[in-house]
LUMRO-671012 format. One record per residue (C-alpha): residue in three letters; x, y, z. Coordinates in Angstrom, 2 decimals, padded with zeros to 5 digits. Layout:
   aa        x        y        z
  ALA        X        Y        Z
...
//
This chain:
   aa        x        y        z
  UNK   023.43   000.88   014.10
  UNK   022.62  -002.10   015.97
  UNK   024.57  -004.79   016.20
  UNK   025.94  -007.80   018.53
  UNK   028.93  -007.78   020.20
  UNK   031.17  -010.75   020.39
  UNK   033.21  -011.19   023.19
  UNK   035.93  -013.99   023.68
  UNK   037.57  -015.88   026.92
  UNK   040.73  -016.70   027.53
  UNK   042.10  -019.58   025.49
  UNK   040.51  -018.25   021.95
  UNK   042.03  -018.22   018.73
  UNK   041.96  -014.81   017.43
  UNK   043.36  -016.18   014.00
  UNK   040.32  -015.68   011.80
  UNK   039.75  -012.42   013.47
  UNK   042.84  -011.39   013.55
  UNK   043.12  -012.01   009.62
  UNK   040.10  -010.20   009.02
  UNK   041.49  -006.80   010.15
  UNK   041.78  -003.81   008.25
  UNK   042.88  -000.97   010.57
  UNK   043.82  -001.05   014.18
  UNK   043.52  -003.68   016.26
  UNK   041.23  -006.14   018.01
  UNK   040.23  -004.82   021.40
  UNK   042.97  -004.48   024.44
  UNK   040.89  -002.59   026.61
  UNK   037.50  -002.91   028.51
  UNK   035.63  -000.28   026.30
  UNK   037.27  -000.86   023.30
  UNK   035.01  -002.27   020.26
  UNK   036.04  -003.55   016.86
  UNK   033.33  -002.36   014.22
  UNK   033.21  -003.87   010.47
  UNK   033.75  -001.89   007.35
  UNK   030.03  -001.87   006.96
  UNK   029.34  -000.22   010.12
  UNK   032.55   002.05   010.29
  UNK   030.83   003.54   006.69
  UNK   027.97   003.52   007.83
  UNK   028.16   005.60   010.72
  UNK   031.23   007.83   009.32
  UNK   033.55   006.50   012.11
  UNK   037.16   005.43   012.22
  UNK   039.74   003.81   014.82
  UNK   040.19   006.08   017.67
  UNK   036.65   007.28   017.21
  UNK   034.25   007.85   020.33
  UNK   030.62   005.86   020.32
  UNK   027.99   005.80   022.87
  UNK   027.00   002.43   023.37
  UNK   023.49   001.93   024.40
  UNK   022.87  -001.81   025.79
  UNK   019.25  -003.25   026.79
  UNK   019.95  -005.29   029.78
  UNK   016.60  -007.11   031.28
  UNK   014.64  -004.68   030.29
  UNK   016.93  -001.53   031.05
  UNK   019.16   000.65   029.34
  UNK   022.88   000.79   030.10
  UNK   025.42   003.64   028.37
  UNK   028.57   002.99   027.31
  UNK   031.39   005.95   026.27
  UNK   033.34   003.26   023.38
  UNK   036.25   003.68   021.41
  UNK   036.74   002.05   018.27
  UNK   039.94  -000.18   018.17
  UNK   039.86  -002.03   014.91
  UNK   037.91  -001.93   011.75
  UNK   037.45  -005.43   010.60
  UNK   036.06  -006.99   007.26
  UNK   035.25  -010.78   006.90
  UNK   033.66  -010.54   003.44
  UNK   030.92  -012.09   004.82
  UNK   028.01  -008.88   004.40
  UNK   025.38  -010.32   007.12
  UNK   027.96  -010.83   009.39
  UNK   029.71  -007.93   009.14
  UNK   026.21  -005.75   009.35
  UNK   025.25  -008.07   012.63
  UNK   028.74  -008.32   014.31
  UNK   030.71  -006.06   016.26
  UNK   033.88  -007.31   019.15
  UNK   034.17  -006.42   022.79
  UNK   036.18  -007.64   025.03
  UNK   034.89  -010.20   026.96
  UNK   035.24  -008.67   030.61
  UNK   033.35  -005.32   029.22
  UNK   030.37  -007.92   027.98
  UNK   030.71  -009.56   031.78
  UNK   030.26  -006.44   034.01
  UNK   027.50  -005.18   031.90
  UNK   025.49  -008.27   031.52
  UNK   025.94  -009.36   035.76
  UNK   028.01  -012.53   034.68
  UNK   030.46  -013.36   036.92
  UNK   034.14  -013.50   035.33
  UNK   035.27  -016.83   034.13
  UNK   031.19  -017.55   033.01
  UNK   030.03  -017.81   029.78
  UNK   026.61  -017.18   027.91
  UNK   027.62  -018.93   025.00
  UNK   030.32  -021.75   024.07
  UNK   031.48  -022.36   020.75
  UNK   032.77  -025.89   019.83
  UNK   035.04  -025.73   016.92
  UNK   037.02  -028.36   014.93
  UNK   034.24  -031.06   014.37
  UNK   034.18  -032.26   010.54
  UNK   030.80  -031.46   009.22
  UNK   029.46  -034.56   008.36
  UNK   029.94  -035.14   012.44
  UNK   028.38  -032.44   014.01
  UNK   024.41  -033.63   013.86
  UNK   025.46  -036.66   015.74
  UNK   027.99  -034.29   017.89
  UNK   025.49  -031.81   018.88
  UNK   022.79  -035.20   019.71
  UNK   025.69  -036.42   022.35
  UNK   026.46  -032.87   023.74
  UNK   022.92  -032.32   024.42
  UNK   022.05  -035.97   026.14
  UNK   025.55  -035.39   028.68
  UNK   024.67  -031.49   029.54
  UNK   020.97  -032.47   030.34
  UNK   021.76  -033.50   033.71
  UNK   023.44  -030.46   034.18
  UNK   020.47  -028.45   033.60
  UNK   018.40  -030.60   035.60
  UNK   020.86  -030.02   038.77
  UNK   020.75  -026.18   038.33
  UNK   024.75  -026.65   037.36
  UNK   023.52  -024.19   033.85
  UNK   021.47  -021.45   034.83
  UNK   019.48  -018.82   033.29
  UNK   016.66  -020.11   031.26
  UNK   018.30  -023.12   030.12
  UNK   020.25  -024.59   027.82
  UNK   020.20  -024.07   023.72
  UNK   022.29  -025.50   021.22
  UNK   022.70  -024.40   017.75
  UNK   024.85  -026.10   014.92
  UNK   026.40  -024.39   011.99
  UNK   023.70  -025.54   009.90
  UNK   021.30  -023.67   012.02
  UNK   022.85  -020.16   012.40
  UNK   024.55  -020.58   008.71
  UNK   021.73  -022.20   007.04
  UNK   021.84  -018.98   004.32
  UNK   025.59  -019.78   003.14
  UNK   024.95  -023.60   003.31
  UNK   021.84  -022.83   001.04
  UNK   023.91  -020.96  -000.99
  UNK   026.96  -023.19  -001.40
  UNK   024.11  -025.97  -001.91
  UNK   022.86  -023.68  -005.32
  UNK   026.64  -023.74  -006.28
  UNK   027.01  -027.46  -006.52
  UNK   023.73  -027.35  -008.60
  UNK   024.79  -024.95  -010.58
  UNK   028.09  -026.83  -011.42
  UNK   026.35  -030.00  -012.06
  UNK   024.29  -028.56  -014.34
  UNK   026.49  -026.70  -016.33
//
């Protein structure tokens, strides 16, 4: 099974995580992973279980021995197909990032009707940034909600139809 591993610095709220467990916990150690329902059925496993982790790295293969720590459901299928957790550190030494760097940030806490003219601002102040070489590794991308949940907000959009209608 494929899937992505999210990994988390120091300073995160593990509350929605957290809530979404089923068995075991989130990861405490460096190769422990957290693996939905979905995928814990999928591939027959359970917490405590053993997985080889095979990670494509610039274009070469890294190994992994993995235990499972948690078995998580957020009701949410595609996410829970897509989505496993690592601990951040784990992510860190196998990627080359240097601890206390990030790949990814996630902003949380802007009301929705804010965040187009959030994520305008972000991107005009971290430009310069970029420009000085202060971000590395093929630049800078930013995604809103709307982008990477465009299939829920489509959904929830058919809803409010729906209700109007009826």
């Amino acid at each position: 099974a494929g899937v992505v591993l999210s990994g988390f610095g120091e300073g995160h709220d593990f509350t929605f995580e957290n809530n979404n467990i089923l068995e075991g916990a989130m990861p405490s150690e460096k190769n422990e992973i957290a693996v939905s329902a979905l995928t814990a059925h999928k591939l027959g496993i359970a917490v405590g279980d053993k997985l080889d982790g095979c990670f494509f790295i610039d274009g070469n293969m890294k190994l992994r021995r993995l235990v499972v720590s948690g078995i998580f459901s957020s009701n949410f299928s595609d996410y829970d197909r897509s989505t496993a957790y690592a601990r951040y550190d784990m992510l860190a030494s196998l990627s080359g990032l240097q601890p206390g760097f990030a790949d990814r940030i996630d902003i949380a806490g802007i009301p929705l009707d804010l965040i187009p003219q959030a994520s305008q601002i972000f991107q005009k102040e971290a430009a310069p940034l970029v420009d000085a070489g202060a971000i590395n590794g093929g630049g800078l991308y930013l995604t809103t909600v709307f982008d990477t949940g465009a299939t829920y907000f489509s959904w929830l959009d058919l809803l409010d139809t729906n209700v109007i209608v009826i």
